[in-house]
C-alpha positions as CSV (number, residue, x, y, z in Angstrom):
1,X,24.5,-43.4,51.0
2,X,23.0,-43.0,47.6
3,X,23.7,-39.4,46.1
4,X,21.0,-38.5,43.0
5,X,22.2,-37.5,39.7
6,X,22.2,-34.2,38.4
7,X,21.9,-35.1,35.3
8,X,18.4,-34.8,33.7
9,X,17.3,-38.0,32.6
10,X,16.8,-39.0,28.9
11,X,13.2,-38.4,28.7
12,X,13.1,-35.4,30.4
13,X,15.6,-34.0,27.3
14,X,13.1,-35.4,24.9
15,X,9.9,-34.0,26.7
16,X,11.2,-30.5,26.6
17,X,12.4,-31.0,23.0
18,X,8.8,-31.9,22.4
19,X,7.5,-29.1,24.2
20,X,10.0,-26.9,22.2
21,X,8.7,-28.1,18.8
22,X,5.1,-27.7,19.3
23,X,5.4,-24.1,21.2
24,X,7.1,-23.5,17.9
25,X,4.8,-25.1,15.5
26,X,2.1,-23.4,17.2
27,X,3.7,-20.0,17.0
28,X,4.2,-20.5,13.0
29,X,0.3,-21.5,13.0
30,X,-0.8,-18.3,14.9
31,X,1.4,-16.4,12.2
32,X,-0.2,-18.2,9.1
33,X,-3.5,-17.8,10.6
34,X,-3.0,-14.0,11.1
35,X,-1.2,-13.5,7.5
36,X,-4.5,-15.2,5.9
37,X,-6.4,-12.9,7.9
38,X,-4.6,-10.2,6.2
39,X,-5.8,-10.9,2.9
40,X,-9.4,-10.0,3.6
41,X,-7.8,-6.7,4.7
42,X,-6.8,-6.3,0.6
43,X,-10.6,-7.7,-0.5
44,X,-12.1,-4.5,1.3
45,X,-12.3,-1.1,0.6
46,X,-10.8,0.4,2.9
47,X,-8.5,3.3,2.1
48,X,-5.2,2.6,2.0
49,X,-4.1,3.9,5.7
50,X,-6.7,1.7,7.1
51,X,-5.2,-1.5,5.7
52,X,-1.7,-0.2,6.5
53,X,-2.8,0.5,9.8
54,X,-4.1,-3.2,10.2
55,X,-1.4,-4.7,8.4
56,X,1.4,-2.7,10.2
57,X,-0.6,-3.7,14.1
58,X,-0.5,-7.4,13.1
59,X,3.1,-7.7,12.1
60,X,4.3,-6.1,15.5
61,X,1.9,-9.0,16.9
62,X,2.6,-12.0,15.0
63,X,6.4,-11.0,14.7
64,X,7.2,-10.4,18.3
65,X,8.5,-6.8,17.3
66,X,8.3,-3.1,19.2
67,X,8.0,-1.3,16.2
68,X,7.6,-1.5,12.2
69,X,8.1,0.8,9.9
70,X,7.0,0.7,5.6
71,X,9.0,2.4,3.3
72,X,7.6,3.9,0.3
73,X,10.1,5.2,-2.8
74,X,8.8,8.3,-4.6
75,X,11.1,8.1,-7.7
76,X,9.8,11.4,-8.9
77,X,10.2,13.4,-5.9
78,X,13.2,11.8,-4.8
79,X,11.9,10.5,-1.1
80,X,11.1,8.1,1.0
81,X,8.0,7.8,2.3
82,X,8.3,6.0,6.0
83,X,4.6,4.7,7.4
84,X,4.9,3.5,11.2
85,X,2.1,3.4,13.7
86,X,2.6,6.3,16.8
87,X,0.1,6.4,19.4
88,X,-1.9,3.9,17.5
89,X,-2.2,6.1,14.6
90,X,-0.4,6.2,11.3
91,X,2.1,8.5,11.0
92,X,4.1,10.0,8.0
93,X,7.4,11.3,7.1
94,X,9.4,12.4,4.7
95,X,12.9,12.2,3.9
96,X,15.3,12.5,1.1
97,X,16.8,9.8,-0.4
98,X,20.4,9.5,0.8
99,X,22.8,6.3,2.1
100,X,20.5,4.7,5.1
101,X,19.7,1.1,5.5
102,X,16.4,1.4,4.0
103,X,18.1,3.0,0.8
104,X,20.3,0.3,0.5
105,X,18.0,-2.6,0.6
106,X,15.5,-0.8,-2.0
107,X,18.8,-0.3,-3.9
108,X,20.4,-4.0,-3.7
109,X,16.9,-5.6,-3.0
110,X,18.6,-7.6,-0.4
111,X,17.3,-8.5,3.4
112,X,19.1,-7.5,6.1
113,X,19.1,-8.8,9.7
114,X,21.3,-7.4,12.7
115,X,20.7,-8.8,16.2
116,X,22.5,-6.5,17.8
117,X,22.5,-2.5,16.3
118,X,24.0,-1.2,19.0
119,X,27.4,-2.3,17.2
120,X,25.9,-0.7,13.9
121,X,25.8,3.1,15.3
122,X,25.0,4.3,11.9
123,X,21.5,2.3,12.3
124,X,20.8,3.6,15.3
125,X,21.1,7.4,13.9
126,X,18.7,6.6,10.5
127,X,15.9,5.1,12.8
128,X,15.9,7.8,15.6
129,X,14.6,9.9,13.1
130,X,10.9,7.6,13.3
131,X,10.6,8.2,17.1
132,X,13.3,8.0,19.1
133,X,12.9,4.3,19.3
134,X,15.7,2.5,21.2
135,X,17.2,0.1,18.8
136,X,17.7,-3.0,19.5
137,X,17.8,-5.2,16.6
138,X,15.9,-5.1,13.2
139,X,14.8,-7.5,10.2
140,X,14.1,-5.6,6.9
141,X,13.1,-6.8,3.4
142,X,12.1,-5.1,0.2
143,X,8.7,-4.5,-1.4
144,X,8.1,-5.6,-4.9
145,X,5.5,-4.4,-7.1
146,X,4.0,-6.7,-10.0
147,X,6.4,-5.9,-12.9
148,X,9.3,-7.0,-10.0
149,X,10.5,-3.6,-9.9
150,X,11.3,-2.5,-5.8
151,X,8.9,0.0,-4.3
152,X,9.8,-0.1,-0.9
153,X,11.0,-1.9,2.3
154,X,9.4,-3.2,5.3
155,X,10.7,-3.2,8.5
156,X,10.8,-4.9,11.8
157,X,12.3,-3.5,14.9
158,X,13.3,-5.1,18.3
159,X,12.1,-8.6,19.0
160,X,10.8,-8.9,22.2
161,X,12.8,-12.7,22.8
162,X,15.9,-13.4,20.9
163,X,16.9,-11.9,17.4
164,X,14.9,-12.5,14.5
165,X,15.2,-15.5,13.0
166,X,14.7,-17.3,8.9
167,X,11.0,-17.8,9.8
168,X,10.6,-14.3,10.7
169,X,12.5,-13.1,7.2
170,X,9.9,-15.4,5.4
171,X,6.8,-14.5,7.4
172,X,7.6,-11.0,7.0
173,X,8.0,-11.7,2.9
174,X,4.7,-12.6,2.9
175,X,3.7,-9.6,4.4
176,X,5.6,-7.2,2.3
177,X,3.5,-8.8,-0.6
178,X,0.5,-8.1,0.7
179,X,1.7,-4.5,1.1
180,X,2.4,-4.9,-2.8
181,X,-1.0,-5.9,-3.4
182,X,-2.4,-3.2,-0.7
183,X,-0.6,-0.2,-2.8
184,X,-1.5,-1.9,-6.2
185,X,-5.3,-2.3,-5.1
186,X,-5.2,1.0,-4.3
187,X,-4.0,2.6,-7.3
188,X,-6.5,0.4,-9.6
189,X,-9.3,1.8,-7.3
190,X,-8.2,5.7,-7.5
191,X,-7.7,4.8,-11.5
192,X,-11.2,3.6,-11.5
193,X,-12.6,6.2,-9.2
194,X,-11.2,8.7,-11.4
195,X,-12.4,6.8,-14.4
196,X,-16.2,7.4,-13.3
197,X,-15.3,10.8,-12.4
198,X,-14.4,12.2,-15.8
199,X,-17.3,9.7,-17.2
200,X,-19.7,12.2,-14.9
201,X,-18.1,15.0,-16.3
202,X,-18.2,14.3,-19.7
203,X,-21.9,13.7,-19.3
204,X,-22.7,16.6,-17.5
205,X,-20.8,18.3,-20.3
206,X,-22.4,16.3,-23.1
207,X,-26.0,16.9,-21.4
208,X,-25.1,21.1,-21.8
209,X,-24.1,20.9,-25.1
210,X,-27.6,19.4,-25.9
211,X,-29.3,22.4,-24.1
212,X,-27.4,24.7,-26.1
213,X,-28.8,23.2,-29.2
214,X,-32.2,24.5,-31.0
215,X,-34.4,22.1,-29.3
216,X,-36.7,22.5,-32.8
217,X,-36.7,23.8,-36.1
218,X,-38.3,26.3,-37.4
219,X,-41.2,25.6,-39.8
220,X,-40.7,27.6,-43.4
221,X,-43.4,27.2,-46.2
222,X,-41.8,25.2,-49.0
223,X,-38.7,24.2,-46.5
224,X,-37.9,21.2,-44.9
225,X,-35.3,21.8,-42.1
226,X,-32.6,19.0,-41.2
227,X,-30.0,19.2,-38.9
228,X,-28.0,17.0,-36.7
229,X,-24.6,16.7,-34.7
230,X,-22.6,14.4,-33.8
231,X,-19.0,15.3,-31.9
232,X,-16.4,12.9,-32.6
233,X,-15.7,12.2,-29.2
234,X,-17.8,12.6,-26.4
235,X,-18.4,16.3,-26.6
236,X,-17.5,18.7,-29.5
237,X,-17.4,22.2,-30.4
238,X,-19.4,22.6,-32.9
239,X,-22.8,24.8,-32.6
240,X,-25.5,25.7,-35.0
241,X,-28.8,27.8,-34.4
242,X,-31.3,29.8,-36.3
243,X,-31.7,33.1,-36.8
244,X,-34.6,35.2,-37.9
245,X,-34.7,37.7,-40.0
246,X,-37.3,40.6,-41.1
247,X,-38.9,39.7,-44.4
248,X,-39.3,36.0,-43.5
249,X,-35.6,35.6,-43.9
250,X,-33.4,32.9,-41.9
251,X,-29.4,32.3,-41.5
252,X,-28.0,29.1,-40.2
C-alpha cells in the first residue's frame, strides 16, 4: 500500500514563488503607472483641492490603504493643516501644533511605520480627531519643499493585506513630492495671478490719471504752450491744468 506524500513537490514551491514574484512586480507596475499619471495632475490647472483630491483618491488605491491624510504646517499661525478625503470630498481641519505623530515627523523629518497601533494608544487618540477612523496601522513620511525645508507629512492609514511594507515607504515618497510640487505650482500660479491683477490695476489707474489731464492746450497769441508728465513709476501724483482768467490772463 503506497501512502502519497504530503509534501508539496519541488516545482510546485517554485511555481508559486513565480506566481508570488510576478503578482508583485505587477502590483509595483500598477503603482508606477498611477504615480506617472499623477504628474499630469501637476501640468493642469486645476486648483489646488482638485489635484489633492486626485492625488489623495489614488494613493488610497495604489497603496492598499482605508484612509490618507496630508499635513500642512502653517509656521505663522502655529497649525496644522490636515487634508483627508470624507464622503469623497475634501475636508479640512485645524489644529494646534502640539506633540502628535504628525508633529514629530515634520519635526525629525523621519518616516514612521507601525503595523499594529493598537499597541501605540497615543496614535490612536491624535487620528480619531480626522473621523473616527479605526486605526489599524499607518505609514507616514514628510513633505519637502524645494529649498529642502519640511512643509508637511503625508499619511497612510490601514492596509487592507499585511502592514505596509519598504515599497510602500518609497512609493508614497514619490507621492509626497508631487504634493511638493502640487503646493509649489500653486503658489507660482496665485503669485502670477496676482501679478496680472495689480498690472490691471495699475492700468486702470494709469488710464484715469490720463483723463484727469488737459486733454489740449490752450492757444494764447504770442505763446507756445508745452507740457508733459511722466510719473516715475507706473502712476504718479503729480497734476497740472489751466486756468482762465478775465483779462486774457492764465495760471498753470
Amino acid at each position: 500500500m503506497f501512502q502519497r506524500s504530503l509534501q508539496p513537490e519541488p516545482y510546485q514551491n517554485d511555481r508559486d514563488m513565480l506566481a508570488a514574484r510576478v503578482h508583485h512586480s505587477q502590483h509595483l507596475t500598477r503603482q508606477m503607472a498611477t504615480v506617472l499619471g499623477l504628474t499630469k495632475v501637476l501640468n493642469s490647472r486645476h486648483k489646488l483641492e482638485q489635484q489633492l483630491t486626485v492625488i489623495l483618491n489614488e494613493t488610497n488605491r495604489i497603496l492598499d490603504a482605508d484612509f490618507s491624510v496630508f499635513y500642512l504646517l502653517n509656521e505663522r499661525r502655529k497649525e496644522l493643516w490636515p487634508h483627508f478625503l470624507w464622503d469623497g470630498r475634501l475636508r479640512q481641519i485645524r489644529q494646534p501644533v502640539g506633540n502628535s505623530i504628525a508633529d514629530y515627523v515634520i519635526e525629525h523629518g523621519k518616516v514612521v511605520n507601525v503595523a499594529d497601533a493598537y499597541n501605540h494608544p497615543q496614535y490612536q487618540t491624535q487620528i480619531a480627531k480626522l473621523g473616527q477612523v479605526p486605526i489599524r496601522s499607518f505609514l507616514i513620511v514628510p513633505i519637502c519643499n524645494r529649498s529642502g525645508k519640511i512643509s508637511g507629512c503625508l499619511q497612510v492609514i490601514n492596509k487592507q493585506r499585511g502592514p505596509f511594507d519598504q515599497k510602500d515607504t518609497q512609493c508614497l515618497m514619490i507621492i509626497a513630492d508631487l504634493i511638493a510640487i502640487a503646493i509649489q505650482n500653486n503658489l507660482l500660479w496665485n503669485q502670477a495671478e496676482e501679478c496680472k491683477r495689480l498690472e490691471s490695476e495699475i492700468t486702470r489707474a494709469v488710464d484715469i490719471q490720463r483723463q484727469l489731464l488737459p486733454g489740449k492746450l490752450p492757444q494764447l497769441p504770442g505763446y507756445e504752450m508745452f507740457a508733459f508728465n511722466q510719473p516715475s513709476k507706473y502712476v504718479g501724483g503729480d497734476y497740472y491744468d489751466f486756468f482762465p482768467f478775465p483779462r486774457t490772463m492764465s495760471m498753470v
